[in-house]
C-alpha positions as a Python dict, from the first residue, in 0.01 Angstrom:
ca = {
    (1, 'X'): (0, 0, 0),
    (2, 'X'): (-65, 24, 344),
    (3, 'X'): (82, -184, 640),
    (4, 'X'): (-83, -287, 952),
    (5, 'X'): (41, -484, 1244),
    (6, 'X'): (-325, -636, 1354),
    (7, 'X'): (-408, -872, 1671),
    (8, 'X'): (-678, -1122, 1545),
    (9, 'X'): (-765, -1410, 1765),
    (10, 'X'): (-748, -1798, 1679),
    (11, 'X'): (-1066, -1839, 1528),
    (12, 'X'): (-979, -1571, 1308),
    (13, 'X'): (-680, -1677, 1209),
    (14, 'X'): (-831, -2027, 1047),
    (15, 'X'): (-1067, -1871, 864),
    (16, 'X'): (-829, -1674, 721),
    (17, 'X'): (-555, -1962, 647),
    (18, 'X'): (-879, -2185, 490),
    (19, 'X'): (-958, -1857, 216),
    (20, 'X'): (-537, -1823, 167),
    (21, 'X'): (-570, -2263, 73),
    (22, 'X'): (-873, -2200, -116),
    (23, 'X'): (-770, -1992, -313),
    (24, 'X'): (-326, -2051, -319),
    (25, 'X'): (-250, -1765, -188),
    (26, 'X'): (79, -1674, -70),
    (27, 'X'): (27, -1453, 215),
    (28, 'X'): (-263, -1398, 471),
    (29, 'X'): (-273, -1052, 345),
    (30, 'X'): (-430, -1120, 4),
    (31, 'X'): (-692, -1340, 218),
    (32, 'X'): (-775, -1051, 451),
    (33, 'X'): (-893, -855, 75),
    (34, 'X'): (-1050, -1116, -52),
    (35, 'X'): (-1262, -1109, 271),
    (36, 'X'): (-1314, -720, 293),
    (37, 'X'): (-1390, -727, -129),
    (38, 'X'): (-1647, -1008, -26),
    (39, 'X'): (-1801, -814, 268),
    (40, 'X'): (-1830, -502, 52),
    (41, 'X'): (-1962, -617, -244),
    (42, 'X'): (-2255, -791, -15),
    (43, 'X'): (-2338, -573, 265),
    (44, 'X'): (-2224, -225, 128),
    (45, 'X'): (-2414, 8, -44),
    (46, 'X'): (-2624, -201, -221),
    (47, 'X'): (-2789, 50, -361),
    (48, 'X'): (-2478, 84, -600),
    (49, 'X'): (-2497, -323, -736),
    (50, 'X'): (-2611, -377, -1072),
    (51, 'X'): (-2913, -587, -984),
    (52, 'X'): (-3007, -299, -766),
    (53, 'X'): (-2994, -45, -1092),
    (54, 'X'): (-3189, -275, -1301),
    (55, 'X'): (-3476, -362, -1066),
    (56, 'X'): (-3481, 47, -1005),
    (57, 'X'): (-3479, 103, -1363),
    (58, 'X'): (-3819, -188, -1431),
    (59, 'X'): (-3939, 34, -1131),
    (60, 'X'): (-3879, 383, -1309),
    (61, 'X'): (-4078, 262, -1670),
    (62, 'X'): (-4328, 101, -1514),
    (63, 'X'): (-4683, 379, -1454),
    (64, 'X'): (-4701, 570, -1179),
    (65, 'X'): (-4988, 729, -1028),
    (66, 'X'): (-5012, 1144, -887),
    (67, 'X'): (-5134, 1134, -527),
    (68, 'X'): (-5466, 1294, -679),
    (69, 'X'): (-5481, 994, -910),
    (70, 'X'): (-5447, 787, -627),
    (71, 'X'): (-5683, 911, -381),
    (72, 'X'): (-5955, 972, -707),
    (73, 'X'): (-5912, 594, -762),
    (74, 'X'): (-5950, 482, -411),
}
C-alpha cells in the first residue's frame, strides 16, 4: 500500500466526506478508491468493458462486405 500526503481544496474535501457517509467508511482513503475505481471503470479504456466486447462481438457475426463487393453494389 502506498502513502501519500495530498493537498486537496475544500470543495474536494466534501465530496469526499459525502462518498466516506454514503457508503460508512472509516477513513477518507477508502473514499478517494471508491472515486478513482468509479472514474476508471467509466472513462478508461472502454474498449476493455463487457458491453463493449459484446456489441464488438454482434459486430464481428454480423456480414461484411470486400471493398470490391462494396463498390460492385454501389
Amino acid at each position: 500500500m502506498v502513502q501519500a500526503v495530498i493537498n486537496i481544496d475544500e470543495n474536494t474535501n466534501r465530496v469526499l466526506n459525502i462518498v466516506k457517509a454514503k457508503f460508512g467508511l472509516k477513513d477518507k482513503s477508502h473514499a478517494i478508491n471508491i472515486v478513482v475505481n468509479e472514474y476508471e471503470e467509466n472513462f478508461l479504456e472502454p474498449q476493455l468493458r463487457p458491453e463493449y466486447k459484446n456489441k464488438l462481438a454482434k459486430i464481428m457475426k454480423a456480414k461484411h462486405l470486400s471493398r470490391a463487393e462494396f463498390e460492385k453494389k454501389v
